[in-house]
N, C-alpha and C positions, 0 to 999 in steps of 0.2 A: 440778532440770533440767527444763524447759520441753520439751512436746512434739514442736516444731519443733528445738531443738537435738539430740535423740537420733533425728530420721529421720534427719538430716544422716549422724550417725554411722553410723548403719547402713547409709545409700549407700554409705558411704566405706570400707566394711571389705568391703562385696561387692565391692569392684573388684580386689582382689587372688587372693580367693577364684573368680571366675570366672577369672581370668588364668591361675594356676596348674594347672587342674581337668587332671587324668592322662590324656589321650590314651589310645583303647581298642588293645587290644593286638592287634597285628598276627598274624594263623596263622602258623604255623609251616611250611614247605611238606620235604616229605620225598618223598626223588622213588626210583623204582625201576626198575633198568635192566631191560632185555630179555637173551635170549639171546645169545650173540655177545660180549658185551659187559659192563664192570663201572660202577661206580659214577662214574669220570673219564669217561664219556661226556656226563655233562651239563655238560661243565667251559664251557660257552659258554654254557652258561643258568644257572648258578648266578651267575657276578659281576654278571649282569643281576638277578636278586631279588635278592641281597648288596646292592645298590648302591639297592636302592626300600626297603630297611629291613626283609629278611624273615630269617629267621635260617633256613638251608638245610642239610637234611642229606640227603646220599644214601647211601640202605645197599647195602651188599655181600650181595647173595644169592648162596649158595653155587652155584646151578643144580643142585645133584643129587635133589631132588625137590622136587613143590610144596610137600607138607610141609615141607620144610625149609626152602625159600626164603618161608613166608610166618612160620615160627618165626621167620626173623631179623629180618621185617620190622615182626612183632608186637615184639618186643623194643627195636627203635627206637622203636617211637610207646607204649609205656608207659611212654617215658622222658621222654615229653614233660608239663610241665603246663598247657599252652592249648588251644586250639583247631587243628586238622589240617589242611591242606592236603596230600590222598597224592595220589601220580603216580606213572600206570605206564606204560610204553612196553611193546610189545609183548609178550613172555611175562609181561611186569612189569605187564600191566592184568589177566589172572588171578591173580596173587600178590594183587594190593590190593582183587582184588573178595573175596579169601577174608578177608585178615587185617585187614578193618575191618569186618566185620562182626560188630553189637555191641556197638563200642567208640563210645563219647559223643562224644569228642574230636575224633573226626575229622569235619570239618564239610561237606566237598565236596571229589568223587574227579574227579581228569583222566586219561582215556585217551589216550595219543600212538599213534597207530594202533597199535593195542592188544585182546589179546582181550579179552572180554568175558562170559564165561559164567555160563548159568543156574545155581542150585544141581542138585546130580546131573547136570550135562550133561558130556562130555568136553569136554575143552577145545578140543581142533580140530573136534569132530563140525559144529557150521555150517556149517566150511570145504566140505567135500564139495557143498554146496549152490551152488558156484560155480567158477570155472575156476584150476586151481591154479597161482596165481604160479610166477614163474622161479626160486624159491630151493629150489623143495621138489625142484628136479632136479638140485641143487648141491650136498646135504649128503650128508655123508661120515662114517659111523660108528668109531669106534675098536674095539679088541679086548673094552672095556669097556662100550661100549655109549654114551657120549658121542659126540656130533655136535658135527661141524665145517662149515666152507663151505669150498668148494672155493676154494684160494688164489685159482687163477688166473682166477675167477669171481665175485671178492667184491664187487668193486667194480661190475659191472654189477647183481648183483644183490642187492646189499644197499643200495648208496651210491652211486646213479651222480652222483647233482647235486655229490659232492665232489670233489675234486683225486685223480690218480691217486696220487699222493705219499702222501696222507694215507692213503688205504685201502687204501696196501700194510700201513702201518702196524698199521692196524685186521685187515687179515690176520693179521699175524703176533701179534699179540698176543691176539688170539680169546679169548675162554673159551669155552668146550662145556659143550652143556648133556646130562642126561643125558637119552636118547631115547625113556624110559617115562614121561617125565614128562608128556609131551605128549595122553597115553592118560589122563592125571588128571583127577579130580572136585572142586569147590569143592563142599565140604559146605554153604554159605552164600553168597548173594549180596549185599553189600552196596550195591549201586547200586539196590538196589529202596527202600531207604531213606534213601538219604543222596543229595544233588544231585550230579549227573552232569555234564563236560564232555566232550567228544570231538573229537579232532585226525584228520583224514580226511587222508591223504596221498594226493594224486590219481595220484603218480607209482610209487606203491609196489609192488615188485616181489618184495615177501619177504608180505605179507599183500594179498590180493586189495583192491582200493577198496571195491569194493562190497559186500563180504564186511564192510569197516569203518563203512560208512554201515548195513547190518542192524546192526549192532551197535550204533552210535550211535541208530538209532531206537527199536529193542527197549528200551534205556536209558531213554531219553528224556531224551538230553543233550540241554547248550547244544551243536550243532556248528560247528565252523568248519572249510572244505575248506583247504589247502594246497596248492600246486604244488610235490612234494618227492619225495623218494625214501624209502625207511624210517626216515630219521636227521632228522626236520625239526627238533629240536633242535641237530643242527649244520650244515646248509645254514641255518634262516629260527630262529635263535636267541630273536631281536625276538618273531615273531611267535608263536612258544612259551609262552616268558615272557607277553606280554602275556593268551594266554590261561589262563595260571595263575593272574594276579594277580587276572583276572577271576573267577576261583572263589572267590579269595580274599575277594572284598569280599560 
């Protein structure tokens, strides 16, 4: 066989071989809720990643300490075998700065106005550094020592941008977190290592703004500001998503 008929051949077998070549595999994104609140709260930004090709799980923390809410959440993301996409929303961006630190897998963290804390820092100690939002005069302890928000306060102060309909909802079905948990330490910070997003809710009235923009600097996220209230996953869903997927890539 002649030189010229076996280049031939050999064009001809790469053209199948580039065709088929396996598409790099997508993060995985695993999102975790805040106080108040369980896992159905991202149920507006999950068929938005479902539907871009990201396979989504959000875990159930229990809220009874961060210990325990970052055990369940470590227990989700060692079940994973690629690459991480972790998200925290407010009490749930302490949970994910503690339980990814460490771990390979997880490739870049998004805060949704969300705390942020140093390793050894209390988790609220920042806050004091700024004017305390309208939820910290709202919550309501149980005989147990779990916190609630006041029913008939929830809505202005947790979700004013939703429908009153929907956050009576959200009232009644609350989860409570427990109240010592908020006096807790992240023994580890992983946002000093792994790449940072941050979701700034300009409208937020449960976590100070600017108390979330220290936070996003200190990071050294990518930020993007919102026009939202605590909940910008379910008023500006779009613009959530879009910047998860942005971690994503």
């Amino acid at each position: 066989m002649n030189t010229r008929v076996v280049a031939c051949l050999l064009a001809l077998t790469a053209v199948p071989l580039a065709a088929t070549a396996i598409p790099a595999q997508k993060p995985v994104v695993v999102l975790v809720h805040g106080a108040f609140a369980d896992g159905s709260a991202w149920s507006k930004v999950i068929p938005i990643l479902q539907g871009d090709g990201y396979m989504v799980t959000a875990v159930q923390i229990p809220l009874s300490s961060l210990s325990d809410d970052v055990a369940a959440t470590q227990r989700v993301l060692h079940g994973q075998t690629g690459p991480v996409v972790l998200v925290g929303h407010s009490w749930g961006g302490a949970v994910i700065t503690a339980a990814a630190a460490g771990n390979k897998n997880v490739k870049s963290l998004v805060y949704v106005a969300a705390f942020a804390p140093e390793a050894g820092e209390v988790v609220t100690a920042p806050a004091a550094n700024f004017p305390p939002p309208e939820l910290n005069s709202v919550l309501k302890p149980d005989e147990a020592g779990f916190v609630y928000i006041d029913r008939a306060r929830f809505h202005d102060a947790f979700a004013r941008d939703l429908p009153e309909a929907d956050t009576r909802i959200m009232a009644a079905t609350q989860k409570p977190i427990n109240g010592k948990s908020f006096g807790e330490t992240v023994p580890a910070a992983a946002w000093k290592t792994i790449p940072s997003w941050y979701i700034v809710s300009t409208e937020d009235r449960a976590i100070n703004p600017d108390l979330e923009r220290y936070y996003a600097k200190r990071i050294g996220a990518t930020t993007t500001e919102i026009k939202a209230s605590h909940v910008p996953f379910l008023s500006h869903p779009k613009e959530v998503a879009r910047v998860i997927e942005a971690a994503a890539k």
